[in-house]
Every structure is written in structure tokens, then in C-alpha cells.
C-alpha positions as CSV (number, residue, x, y, z in Angstrom):
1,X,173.7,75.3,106.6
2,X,174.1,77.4,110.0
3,X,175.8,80.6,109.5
4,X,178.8,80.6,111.9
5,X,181.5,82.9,110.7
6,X,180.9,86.3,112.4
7,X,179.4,86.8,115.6
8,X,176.7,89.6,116.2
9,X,178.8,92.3,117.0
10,X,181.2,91.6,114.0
11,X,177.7,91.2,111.8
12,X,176.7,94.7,113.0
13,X,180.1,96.3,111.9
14,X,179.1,95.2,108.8
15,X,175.6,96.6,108.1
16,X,175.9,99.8,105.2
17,X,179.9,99.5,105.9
18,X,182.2,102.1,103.7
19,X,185.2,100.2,104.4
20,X,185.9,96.7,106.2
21,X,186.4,97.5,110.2
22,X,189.9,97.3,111.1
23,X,188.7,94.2,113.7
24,X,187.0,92.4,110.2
25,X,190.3,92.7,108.7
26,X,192.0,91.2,111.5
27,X,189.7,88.5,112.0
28,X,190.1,87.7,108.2
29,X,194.2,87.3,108.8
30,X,193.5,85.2,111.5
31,X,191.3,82.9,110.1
32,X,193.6,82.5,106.6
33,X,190.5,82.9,104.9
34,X,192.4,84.5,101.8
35,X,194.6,81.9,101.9
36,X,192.3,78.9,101.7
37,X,194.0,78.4,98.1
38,X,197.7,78.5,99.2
39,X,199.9,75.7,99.2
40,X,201.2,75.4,102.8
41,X,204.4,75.7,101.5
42,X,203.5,79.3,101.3
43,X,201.5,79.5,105.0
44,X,198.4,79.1,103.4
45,X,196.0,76.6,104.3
46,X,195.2,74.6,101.2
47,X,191.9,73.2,101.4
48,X,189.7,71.2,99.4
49,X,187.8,72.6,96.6
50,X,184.5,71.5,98.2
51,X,185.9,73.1,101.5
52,X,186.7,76.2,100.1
53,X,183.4,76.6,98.2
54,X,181.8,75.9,101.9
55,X,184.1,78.9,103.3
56,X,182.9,80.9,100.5
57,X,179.3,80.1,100.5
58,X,179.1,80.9,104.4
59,X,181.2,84.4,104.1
60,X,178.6,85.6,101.3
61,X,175.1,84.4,103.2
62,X,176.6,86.4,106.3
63,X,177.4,89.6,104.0
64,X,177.8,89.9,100.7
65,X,180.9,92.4,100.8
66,X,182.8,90.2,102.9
67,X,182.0,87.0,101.0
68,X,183.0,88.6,97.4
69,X,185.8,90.5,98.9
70,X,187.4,87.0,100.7
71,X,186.4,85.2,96.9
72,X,187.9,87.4,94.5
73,X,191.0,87.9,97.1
74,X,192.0,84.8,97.8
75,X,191.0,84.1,94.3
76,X,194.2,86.0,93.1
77,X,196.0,84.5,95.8
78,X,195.6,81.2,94.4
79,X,197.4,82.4,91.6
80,X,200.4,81.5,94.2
81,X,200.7,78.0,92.1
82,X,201.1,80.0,88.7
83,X,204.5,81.7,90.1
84,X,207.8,80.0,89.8
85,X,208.1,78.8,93.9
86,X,211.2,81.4,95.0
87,X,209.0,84.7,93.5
88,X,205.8,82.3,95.6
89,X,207.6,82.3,98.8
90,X,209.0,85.8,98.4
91,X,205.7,87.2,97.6
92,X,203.5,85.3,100.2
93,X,206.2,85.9,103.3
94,X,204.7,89.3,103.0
95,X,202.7,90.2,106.6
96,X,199.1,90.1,106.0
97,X,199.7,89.3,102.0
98,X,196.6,89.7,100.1
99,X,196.9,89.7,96.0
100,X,193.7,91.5,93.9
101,X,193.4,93.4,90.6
102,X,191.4,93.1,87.1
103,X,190.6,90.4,84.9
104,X,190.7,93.1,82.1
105,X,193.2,93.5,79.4
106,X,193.5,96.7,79.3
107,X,196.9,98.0,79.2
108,X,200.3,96.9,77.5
109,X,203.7,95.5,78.2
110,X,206.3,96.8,76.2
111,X,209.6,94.5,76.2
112,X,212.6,96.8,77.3
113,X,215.1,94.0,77.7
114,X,215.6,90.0,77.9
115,X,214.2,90.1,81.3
116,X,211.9,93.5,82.0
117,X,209.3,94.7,80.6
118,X,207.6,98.5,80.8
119,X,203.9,98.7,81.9
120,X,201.8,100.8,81.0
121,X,197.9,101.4,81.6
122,X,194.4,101.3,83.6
123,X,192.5,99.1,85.0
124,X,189.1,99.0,86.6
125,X,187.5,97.3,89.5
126,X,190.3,95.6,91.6
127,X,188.4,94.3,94.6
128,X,189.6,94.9,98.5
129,X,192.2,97.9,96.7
130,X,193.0,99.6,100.0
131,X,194.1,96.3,101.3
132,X,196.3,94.7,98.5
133,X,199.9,94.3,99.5
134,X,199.8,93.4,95.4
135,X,198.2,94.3,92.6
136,X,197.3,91.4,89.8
137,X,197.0,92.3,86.2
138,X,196.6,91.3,82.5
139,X,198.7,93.4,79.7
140,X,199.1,93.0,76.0
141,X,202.3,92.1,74.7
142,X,202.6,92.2,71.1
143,X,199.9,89.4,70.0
144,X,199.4,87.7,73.6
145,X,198.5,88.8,76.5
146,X,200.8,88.1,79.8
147,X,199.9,88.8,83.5
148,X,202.2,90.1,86.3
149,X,201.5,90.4,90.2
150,X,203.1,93.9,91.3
151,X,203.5,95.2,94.5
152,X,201.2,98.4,95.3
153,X,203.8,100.6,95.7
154,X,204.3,101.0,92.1
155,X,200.8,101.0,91.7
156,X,198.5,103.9,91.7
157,X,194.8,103.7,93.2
158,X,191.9,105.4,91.5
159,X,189.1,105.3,94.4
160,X,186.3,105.6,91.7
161,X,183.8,103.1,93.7
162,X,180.2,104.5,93.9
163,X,178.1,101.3,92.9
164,X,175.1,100.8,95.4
165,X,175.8,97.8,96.3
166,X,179.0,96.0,97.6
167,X,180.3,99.4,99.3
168,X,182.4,97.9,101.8
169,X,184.6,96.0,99.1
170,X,186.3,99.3,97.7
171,X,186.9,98.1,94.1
172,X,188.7,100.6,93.3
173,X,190.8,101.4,89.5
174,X,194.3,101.1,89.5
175,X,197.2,102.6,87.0
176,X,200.6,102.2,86.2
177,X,202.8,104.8,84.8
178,X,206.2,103.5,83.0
179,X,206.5,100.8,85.6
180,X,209.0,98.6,84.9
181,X,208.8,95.0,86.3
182,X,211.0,92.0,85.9
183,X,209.6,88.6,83.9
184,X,209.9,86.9,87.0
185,X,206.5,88.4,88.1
186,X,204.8,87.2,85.3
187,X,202.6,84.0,84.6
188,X,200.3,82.1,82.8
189,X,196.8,80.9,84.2
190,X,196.8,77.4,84.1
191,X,201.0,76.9,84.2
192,X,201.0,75.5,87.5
193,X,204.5,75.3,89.7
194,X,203.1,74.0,93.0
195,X,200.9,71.1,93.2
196,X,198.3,70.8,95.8
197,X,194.6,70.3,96.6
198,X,193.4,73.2,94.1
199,X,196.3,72.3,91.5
200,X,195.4,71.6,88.0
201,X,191.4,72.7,88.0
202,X,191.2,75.1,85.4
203,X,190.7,78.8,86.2
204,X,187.5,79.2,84.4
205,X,185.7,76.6,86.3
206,X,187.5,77.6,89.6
207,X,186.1,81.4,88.1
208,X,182.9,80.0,88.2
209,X,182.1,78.1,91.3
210,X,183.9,80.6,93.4
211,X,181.7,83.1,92.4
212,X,178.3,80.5,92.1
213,X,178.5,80.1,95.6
214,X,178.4,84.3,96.5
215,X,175.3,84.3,94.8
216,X,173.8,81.4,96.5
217,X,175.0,82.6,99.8
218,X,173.3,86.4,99.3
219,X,170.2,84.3,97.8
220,X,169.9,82.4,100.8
221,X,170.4,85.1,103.4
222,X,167.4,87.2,101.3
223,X,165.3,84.2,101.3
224,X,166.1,83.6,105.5
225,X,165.3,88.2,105.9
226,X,162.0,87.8,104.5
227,X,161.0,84.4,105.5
228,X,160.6,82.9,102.1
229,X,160.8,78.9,102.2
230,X,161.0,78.6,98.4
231,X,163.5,80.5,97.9
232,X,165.8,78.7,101.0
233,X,164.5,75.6,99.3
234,X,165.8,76.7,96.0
235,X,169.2,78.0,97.0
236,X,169.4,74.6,98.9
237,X,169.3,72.5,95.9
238,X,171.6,75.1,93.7
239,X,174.0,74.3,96.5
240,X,173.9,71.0,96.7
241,X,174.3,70.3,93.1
242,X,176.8,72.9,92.9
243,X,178.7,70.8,95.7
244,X,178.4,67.4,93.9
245,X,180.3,69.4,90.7
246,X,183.6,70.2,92.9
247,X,183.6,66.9,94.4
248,X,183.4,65.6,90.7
249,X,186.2,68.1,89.9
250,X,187.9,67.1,93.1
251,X,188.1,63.3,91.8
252,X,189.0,64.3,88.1
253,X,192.1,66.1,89.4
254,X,192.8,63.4,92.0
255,X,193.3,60.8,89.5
256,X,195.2,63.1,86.7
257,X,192.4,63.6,84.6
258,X,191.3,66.9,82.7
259,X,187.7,68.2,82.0
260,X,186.6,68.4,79.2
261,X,185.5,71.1,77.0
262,X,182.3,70.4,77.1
263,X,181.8,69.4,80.6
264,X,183.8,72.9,81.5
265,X,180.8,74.8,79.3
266,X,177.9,72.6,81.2
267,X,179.3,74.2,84.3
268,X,179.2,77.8,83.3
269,X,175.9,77.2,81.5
270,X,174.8,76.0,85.2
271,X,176.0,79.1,86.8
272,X,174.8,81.4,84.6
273,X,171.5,79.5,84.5
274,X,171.4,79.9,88.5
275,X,171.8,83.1,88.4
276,X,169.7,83.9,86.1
277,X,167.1,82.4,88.2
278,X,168.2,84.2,91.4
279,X,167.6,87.3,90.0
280,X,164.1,87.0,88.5
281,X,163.2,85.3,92.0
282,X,164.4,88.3,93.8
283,X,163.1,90.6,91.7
284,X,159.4,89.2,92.3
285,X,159.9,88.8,95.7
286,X,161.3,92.1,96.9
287,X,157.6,94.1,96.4
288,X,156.3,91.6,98.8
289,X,159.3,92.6,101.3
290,X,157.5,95.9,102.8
291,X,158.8,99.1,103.5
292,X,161.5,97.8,105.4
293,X,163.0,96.4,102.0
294,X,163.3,100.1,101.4
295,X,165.1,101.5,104.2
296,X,168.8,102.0,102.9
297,X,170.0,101.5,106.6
298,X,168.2,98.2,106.6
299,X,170.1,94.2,106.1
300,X,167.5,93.4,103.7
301,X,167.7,96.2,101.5
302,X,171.5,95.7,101.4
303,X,171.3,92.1,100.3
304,X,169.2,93.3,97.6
305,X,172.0,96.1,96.3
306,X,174.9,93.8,97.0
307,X,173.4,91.2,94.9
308,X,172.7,93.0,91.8
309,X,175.6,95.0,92.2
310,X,177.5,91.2,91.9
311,X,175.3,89.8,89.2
312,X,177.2,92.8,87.0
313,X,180.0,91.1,87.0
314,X,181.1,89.8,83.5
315,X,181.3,86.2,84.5
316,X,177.6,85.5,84.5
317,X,176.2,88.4,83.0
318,X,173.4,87.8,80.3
319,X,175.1,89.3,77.4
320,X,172.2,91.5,75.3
């Protein structure tokens, strides 16, 4: 699993970053990688699932910002097959289009008319903020909860990001003040309008690998900084079986078959299981580091605050 994706010089624009370089930003237009999701209806480059996942793995072993920035990115970006096609194309002709927000529910929509509704809250920890042409969203509405893509000129950024790790991914808050957006810009998760490789595999497990494969990636660039063959062993195997799932999903979709229930639930209960292990593996083996571990400028202490600055995130958090 060679790391290929950024070249020394783009590697060391990356080490204790603030912000994504102006030249990383560039590079990630270039490449499409937020678009790996997107039908090519829409200029995207619709891989595989397993292809994707490789994309994603590679991104996060080179550094972690970049990796979960690209993930949760293009993540909402795949949210492309969720719009009706003519708000699709009309969002994604947008120069450098790059869709993000919160999985939270934590404001409202208030019905004005047939067609608009009003908008009206906060939200915490929209990923890439400085760099999202739109802003992605879950509001109540009376008893259900609907979710709108809007552009980020209605939208207000809150730059409230001090976590220790993950600096570089700017995930920022975001509010809305009496905003009023048309029903067109609304959708449901798993309503699906455009059909194509990533079609039709249900957000949750999509949720879950996506984000499997960041942690395996930082995993496996700690184990490579210290020299720790177990570990590279063990993040290995996490990504090979976690490679055999998508191609399963892959063949499921392919022949119009759903997942079941219970199989969706074994897949989480892997991830989080993973993870789980990750972290107590790290935590044993970063007093063995030495004191270059410790150095705040150094790669290896980054690795170590962007990965359990990620493992906070909700998906696969051990819940108390």
C-alpha cells in the first residue's frame, strides 16, 4: 500500500498546517478528489466504492487533515444523487464546487409557503468551512427532520475550531438567520435521482467505511513513524477485510439487492470495533515513541492529535 498522492514538498506544506495551502487546494480540484462520488453527469468522476475507499485510505495515511477533509467533503458531495438532477447540475456547474456542513439536527424549518421554507439555527463542526461553495444541513420541521444544501452566501461562519488535532480542516460552526430557501434544495438521504456506481448503498454504511478507512490510514502512517510492524500488520488486515465488505456491497447493489439490517449493524459493530482497537494500540505504543513523539512541530506527534481528535466524532465513538 505505497503512499503516492502528495509529493515531498506538498507533504511538508502540510506538517502543523492552520489552513490547506492554496497549491493543496488546487491540487485537490485537479485531481476531482471531492468528486470521486459524482455521477459524471455532473463532472464528477464516479468511481467504485472499493476505489473510492482506496482514494480515501491513501489521502488519510499521507495526512490526516487532508484525508478527513477530502472524506467528509466529497461525502456531502455525493449527496449530488439525493437532488432532483436540474438543482444537481445547477449546483455542481459551480467552479471548484465543494458541499460540507453538520450531521446535526439542530435548527428548524418553518414552512412559509407551498414551496419555501424559513431557516433558522446553528450548527457545529462543518468540515473544510472556508472552502464550501455550500453549506449542507439537517432542520426540524414539525415532526421530521428535512435537509437542504445552501449556498454560503446565506450562510454565516462561526470560526470556533481550536481542537488539537485536525487543525488544517477548519471545522468551523455555521448559522442561519431567517434564511429563506426554496423546497427544491431539499432532500432525503437515501431518495436517490441519479443512479451510478455509489447509487443505492445506504448512507450509514457509506458513513461508515468512508470514515473506517481515515482511521486505518492515520493508523498505518503512525505504525510506518515509529517503525512498529504489528501495528502495519494490523492495519493491513483491518484494510483488507474492510475492502472485501465494499466489494460485497459493490455486488449487492450491482444485482438490485438491499442489505440487510443486520448485515448494516455487523458493519458498524466492525468499525467501531476497529477503532476501538486503534486507539488502545496507539495509546500503548506512543510512550515507546521518545521525545520526538512530543515535539508539537513533529509528523509523529501530529498523527497522534489528528487521530484522537477524529476518533471524537459521533460515528464511532464509545458511548459511556
Amino acid at each position: 500500500m505505497k503512499n503516492q498522492v502528495l509529493n515531498k514538498h506538498q507533504k511538508a506544506l502540510l506538517l502543523n498546517a492552520e489552513e490547506f495551502p492554496t497549491e493543496i487546494m488546487q491540487l485537490v480540484h485537479r485531481k476531482k478528489w471531492l468528486l470521486i462520488w459524482v455521477s459524471k453527469e455532473f463532472n464528477g468522476l464516479d468511481v467504485s466504492f472499493s476505489k473510492g475507499l482506496k482514494i480515501l485510505f491513501q489521502l488519510a495515511k499521507t495526512e490526516g487533515s487532508l484525508g478527513w477533509f477530502v472524506t467528509l467533503c466529497s461525502g456531502a458531495n455525493y449527496f449530488s444523487k439525493n437532488l432532483k438532477p436540474k438543482i444537481a447540475q445547477e449546483i455542481f456547474n459551480t467552479k471548484n464546487v465543494c458541499l460540507g456542513g453538520s450531521g446535526m439536527v439542530t435548527g428548524t424549518a418553518k414552512a412559509i409557503s407551498k414551496n419555501e421554507f424559513l431557516l433558522n439555527g446553528t450548527w457545529k463542526y462543518a468540515t473544510g468551512a472556508p472552502h464550501l461553495t455550500h453549506f449542507t444541513l439537517n432542520a426540524n420541521i414539525e415532526d421530521d427532520v428535512v435537509s437542504f444544501v445552501i449556498p454560503k452566501e446565506k450562510v454565516t461562519i462561526i470560526p470556533d475550531w481550536t481542537s488539537m488535532g485536525m487543525r488544517a480542516t477548519n471545522t468551523f460552526s455555521f448559522k442561519l438567520k431567517d434564511v429563506v430557501v426554496s423546497k427544491k434544495y431539499s432532500f432525503k438521504y437515501n431518495q436517490f435521482y441519479t443512479q451510478d456506481n455509489s447509487s443505492g448503498i445506504p448512507f450509514t454504511v457509506f458513513a461508515d467505511l468512508t470514515l473506517l478507512v481515515n482511521y486505518i490510514g492515520m493508523a498505518q502512517h503512525f505504525a510506518e513513524s515509529i517503525g512498529n510492524k504489528n501495528l502495519q500488520q494490523f492495519t493491513e488486515d483491518i484494510f483488507k477485510k474492510t475492502m472485501s465488505i465494499a466489494k460485497e456491497i459493490e455486488r449487492t447493489i450491482a444485482h438490485n439487492k438491499t442489505l440487510s439490517a443486520e448485515r448494516m449493524l455487523q458493519i458498524h459493530t466492525f468499525g467501531e470495533e476497529a477503532v476501538s482497537d486503534f486507539c488502545s494500540k496507539i495509546i500503548n505504543l506512543y510512550p515507546t515513541a521518545g521525545i520526538e513523539a512530543s515535539r508539537t512541530t513533529s509528523s509523529i506527534n501530529q498523527i497522534f492529535r489528528d487521530f484522537f481528535t477524529a476518533t471524537q466524532h459521533a460515528n464511532f465513538r464509545k458511548k459511556k
